[in-house]
Residue frames as a rotation matrix with the C-alpha (Angstrom) as fourth column:
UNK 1
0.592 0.806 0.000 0.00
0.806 -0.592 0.000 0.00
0.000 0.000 -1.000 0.00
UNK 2
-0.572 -0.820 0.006 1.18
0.815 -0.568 0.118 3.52
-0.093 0.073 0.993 -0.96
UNK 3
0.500 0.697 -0.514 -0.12
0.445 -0.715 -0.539 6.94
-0.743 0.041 -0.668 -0.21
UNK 4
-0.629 -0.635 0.448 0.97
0.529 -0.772 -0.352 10.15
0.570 0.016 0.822 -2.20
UNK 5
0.018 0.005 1.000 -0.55
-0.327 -0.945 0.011 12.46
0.945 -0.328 -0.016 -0.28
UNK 6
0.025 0.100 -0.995 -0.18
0.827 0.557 0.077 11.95
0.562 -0.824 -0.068 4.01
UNK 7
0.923 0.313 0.226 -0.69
0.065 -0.703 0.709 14.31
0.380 -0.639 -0.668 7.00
UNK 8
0.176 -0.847 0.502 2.29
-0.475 -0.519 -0.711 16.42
0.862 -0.113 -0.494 8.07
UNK 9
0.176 -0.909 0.378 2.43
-0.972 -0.221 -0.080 14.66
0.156 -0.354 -0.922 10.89
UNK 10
0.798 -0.050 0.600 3.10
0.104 0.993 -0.056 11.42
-0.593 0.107 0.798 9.68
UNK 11
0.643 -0.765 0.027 6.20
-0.369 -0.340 -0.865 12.79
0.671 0.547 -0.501 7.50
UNK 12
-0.154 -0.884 0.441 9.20
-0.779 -0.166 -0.605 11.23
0.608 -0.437 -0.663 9.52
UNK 13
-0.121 0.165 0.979 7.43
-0.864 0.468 -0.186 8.32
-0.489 -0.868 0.086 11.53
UNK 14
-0.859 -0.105 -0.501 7.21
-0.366 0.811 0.456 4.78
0.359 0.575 -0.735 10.81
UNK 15
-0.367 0.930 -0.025 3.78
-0.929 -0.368 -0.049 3.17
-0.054 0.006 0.999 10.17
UNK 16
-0.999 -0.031 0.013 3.41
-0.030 0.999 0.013 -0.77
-0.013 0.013 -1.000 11.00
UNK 17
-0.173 0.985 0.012 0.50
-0.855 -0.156 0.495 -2.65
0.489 0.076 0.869 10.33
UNK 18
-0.802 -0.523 0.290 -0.34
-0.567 0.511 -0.646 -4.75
0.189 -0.682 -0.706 13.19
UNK 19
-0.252 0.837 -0.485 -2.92
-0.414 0.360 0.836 -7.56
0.875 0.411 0.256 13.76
UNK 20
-0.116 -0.021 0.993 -4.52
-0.970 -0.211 -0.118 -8.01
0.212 -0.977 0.004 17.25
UNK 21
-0.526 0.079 -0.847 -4.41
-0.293 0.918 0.268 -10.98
0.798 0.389 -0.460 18.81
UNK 22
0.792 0.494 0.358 -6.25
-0.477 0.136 0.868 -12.87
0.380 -0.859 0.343 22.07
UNK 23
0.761 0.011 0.648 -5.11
-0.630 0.245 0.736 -14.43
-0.151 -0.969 0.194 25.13
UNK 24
0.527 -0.303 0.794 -3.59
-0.128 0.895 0.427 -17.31
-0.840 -0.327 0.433 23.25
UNK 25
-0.617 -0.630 -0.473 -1.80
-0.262 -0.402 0.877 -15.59
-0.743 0.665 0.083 20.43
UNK 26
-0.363 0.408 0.837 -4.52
0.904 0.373 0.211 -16.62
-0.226 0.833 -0.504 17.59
UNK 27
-0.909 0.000 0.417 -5.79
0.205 -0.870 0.448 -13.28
0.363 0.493 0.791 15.37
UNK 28
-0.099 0.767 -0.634 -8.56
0.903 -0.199 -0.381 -11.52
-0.419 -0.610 -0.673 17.16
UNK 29
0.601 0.491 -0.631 -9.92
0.319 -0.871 -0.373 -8.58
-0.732 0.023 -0.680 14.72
UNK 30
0.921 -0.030 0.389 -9.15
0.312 -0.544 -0.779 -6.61
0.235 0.839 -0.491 11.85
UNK 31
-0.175 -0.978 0.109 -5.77
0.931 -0.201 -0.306 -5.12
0.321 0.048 0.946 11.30
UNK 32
0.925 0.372 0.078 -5.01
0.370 -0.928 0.041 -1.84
0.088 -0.009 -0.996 12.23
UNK 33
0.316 -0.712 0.627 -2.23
0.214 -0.590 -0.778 1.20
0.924 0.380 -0.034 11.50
UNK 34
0.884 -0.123 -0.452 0.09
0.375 -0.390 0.841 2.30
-0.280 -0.912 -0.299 14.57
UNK 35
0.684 -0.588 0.432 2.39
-0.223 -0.731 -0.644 4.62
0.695 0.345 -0.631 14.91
UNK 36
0.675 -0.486 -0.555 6.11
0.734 0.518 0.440 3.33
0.073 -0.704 0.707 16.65
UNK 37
0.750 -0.628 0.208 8.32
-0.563 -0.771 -0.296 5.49
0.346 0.105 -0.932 18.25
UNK 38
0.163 -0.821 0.548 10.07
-0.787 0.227 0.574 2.48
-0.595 -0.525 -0.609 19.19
UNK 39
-0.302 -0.370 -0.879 10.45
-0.953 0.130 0.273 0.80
0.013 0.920 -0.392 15.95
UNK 40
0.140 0.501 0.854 9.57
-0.477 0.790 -0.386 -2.96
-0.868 -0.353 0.350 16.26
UNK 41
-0.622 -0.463 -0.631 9.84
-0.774 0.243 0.585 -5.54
-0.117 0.852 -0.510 13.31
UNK 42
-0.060 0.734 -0.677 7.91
-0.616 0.506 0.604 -8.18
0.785 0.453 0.421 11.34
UNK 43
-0.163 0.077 -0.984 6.63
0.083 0.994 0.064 -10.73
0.983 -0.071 -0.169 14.11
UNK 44
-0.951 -0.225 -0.211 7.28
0.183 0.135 -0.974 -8.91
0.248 -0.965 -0.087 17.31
UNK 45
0.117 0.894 -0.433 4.41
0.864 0.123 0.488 -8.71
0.489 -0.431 -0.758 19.91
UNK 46
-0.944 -0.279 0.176 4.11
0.172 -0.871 -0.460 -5.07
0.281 -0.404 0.871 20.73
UNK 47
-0.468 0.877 -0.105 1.32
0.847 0.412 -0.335 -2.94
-0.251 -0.246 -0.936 22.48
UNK 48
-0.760 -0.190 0.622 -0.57
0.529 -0.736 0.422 -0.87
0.377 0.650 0.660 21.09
UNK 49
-0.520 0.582 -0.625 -2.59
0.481 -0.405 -0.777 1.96
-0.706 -0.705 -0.070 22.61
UNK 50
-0.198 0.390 0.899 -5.86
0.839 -0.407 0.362 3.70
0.507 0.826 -0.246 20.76
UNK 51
0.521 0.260 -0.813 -5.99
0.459 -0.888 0.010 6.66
-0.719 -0.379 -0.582 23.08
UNK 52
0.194 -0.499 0.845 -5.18
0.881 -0.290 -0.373 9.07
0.432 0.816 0.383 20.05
UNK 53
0.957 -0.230 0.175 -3.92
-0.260 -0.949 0.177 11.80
0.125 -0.215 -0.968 22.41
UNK 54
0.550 -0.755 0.357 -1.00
0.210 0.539 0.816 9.47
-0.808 -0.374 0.455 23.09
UNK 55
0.309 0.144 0.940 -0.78
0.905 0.259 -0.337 9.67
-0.292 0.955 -0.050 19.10
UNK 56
0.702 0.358 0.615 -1.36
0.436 -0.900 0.027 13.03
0.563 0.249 -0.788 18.71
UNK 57
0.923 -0.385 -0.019 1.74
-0.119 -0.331 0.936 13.65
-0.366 -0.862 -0.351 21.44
UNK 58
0.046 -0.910 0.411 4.34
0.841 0.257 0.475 11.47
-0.538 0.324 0.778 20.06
UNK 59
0.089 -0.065 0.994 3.76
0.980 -0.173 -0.099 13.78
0.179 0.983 0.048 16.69
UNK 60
-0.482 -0.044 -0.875 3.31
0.600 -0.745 -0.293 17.25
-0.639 -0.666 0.385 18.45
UNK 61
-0.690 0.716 -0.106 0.52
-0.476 -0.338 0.812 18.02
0.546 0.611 0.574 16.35
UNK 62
-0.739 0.605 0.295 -2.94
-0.026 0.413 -0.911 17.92
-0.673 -0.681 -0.289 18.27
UNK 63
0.264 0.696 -0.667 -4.77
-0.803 -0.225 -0.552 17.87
-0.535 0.682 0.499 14.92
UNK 64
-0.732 -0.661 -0.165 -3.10
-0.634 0.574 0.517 14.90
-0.247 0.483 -0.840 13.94
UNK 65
0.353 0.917 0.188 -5.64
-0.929 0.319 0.188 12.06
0.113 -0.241 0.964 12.84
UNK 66
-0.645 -0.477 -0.597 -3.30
-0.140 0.842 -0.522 9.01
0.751 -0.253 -0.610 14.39
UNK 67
0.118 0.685 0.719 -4.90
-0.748 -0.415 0.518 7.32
0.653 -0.599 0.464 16.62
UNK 68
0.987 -0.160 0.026 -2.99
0.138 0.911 0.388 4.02
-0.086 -0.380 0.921 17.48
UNK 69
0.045 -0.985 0.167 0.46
-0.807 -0.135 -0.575 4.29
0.589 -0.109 -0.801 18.79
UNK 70
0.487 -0.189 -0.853 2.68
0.162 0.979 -0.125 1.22
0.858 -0.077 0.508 19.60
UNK 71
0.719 0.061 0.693 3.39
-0.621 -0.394 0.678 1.95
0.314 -0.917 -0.245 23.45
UNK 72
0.375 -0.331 0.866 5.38
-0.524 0.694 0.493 -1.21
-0.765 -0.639 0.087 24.36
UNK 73
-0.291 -0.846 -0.448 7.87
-0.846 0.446 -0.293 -3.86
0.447 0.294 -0.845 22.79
UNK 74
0.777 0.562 0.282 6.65
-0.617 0.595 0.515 -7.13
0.122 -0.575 0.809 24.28
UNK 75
0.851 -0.455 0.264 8.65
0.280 0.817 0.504 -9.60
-0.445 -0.355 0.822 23.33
């Protein structure tokens, strides 16, 4: 997937798409887009938070429309 056109503050940040799982690691719901300020890679187990002020902090842009930032590194 490729944009051309994205919100200033998404310019500089890395977007992962991440798929929730349940209790017992098996896919539980729809993907969804998170901003990482701590980078992660293909497989890890990371957590991700939808409070989009959290979002909207990392970026310093309270107009931002992020709303899922990866919060945590699990494994």
């Amino acid at each position: 997937m490729v944009t051309s056109c994205a919100h200033r503050s998404v310019a500089g940040n890395s977007l992962f798409l991440c798929q929730p799982i349940d209790e017992n690691g098996k896919d539980a719901g729809d993907i969804i887009i998170a901003i990482s300020p701590f980078g992660g890679g293909m497989g890890s187990t990371v957590l991700v938070s939808s409070d989009g002020m959290a979002s909207q902090g990392y970026v310093g842009d309270d107009k931002s429309p992020l709303r899922n930032a990866i919060v945590a590194v699990i494994d």
